[in-house]
Phi, psi and omega in degrees: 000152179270143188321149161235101160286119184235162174216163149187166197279150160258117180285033184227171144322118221279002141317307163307331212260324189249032131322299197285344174286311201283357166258110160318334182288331162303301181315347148302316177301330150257350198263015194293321188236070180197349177222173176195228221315081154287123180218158171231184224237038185167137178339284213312108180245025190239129181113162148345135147066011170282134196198141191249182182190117182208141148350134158250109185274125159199144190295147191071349194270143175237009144248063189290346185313155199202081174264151166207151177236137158333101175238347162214153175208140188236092197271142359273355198292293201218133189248137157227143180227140181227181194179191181202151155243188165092180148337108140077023193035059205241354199251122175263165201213153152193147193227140178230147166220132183249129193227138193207157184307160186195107174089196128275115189045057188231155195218110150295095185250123202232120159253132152239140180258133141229142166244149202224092146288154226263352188222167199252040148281315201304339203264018181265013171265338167302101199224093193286323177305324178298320173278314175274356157279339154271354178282312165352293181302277210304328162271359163297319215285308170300323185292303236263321174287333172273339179266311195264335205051079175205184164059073157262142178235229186236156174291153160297124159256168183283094166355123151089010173097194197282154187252013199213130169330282198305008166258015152098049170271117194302350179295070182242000000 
C-alpha cells in the first residue's frame, strides 16, 4: 500500500511531544479506537528496541494481530516502527513520527502508515482511506492529551504481571 500521511499541530514542545511518542505503552491511549488487546512485548517501554502487540478492528480482517518495534528513535525528530501482521506475519508494516518545531513553543507531528504484502490476497486489508481517517483521530488525540490531559484511554501492560522479583511477584 502507499504511505498514508497525517499531520496536525501540538501546543507542547517536540521534546514533550516526542517523549510522550517514544514510550510505546502511551499509544494505546491514542490509537484505542482502532486497535485493541494491546501488550507489550518487553519490560523496556522507552526506546530502542521497545515493542508492542495489538489488534486491528476493521470489519472482515480474520487476521488482525499486529507486532512492532522500535527500530530507530532520533529523539526529538524522529521514531520508527516496524513490525508485520497479518496471515502467518507474512504483511510488513512501518509506521514513522516526525516531529518538528512549530512556532513558538509548538510541534508539527507527521505519522506515515505503510504496509507492503507479500502476496496479492494480502492487499485486500490495504485499505488507505480506512487509515488515514483514523491516523487522522489519533493525532487529534495526541493533541488533545498533551494539551488538556483528556481524551485518555489506557496504557499498555506486559501479558501475565510483573517479571522481575522487586516488582511485586509472589516468586522469590
Amino acid at each position: 500500500m502507499d504511505p498514508v500521511t497525517q499531520s496536525a499541530h501540538v501546543s507542547r514542545t517536540p521534546s514533550e511531544v516526542f517523549d510522550y511518542l517514544a514510550d510505546v505503552a502511551n499509544h494505546p491511549e491514542f490509537l484505542d479506537h482502532f486497535t485493541s488487546e494491546w501488550h507489550l512485548t518487553r519490560e523496556d517501554t522507552y526506546g530502542l528496541g521497545a515493542g508492542v502487540r495489538y489488534a486491528i478492528k476493521m470489519r472482515g480482517n480474520r487476521f488482525p494481530w499486529v507486532d512492532q518495534t522500535v527500530i530507530e528513535c532520533d529523539a526529538p525528530r524522529r521514531l520508527v516502527l516496524a513490525g508485520r501482521g497479518g496471515k502467518f506475519n507474512r504483511i510488513r508494516t512501518l509506521t514513522v513520527y516526525e516531529v518538528e518545531p512549530s512556532g513558538s513553543n509548538g510541534s508539527r507531528v507527521t505519522v506515515t502508515f505503510e504496509t507492503e504484502g507479500k502476496y496479492p490476497s494480502d492487499r485486500l486489508f490495504d485499505r488507505r482511506g480506512y487509515y488515514k481517517r483514523r491516523l487522522g483521530k489519533a493525532l487529534r488525540r495526541v493533541s488533545s492529551i498533551l494539551e488538556d490531559d483528556h481524551d485518555r484511554g489506557t496504557r499498555a501492560s506486559i501479558a501475565g504481571g510483573a517479571r522481575k522479583p522487586a516488582t511485586g511477584t509472589p516468586l522469590r
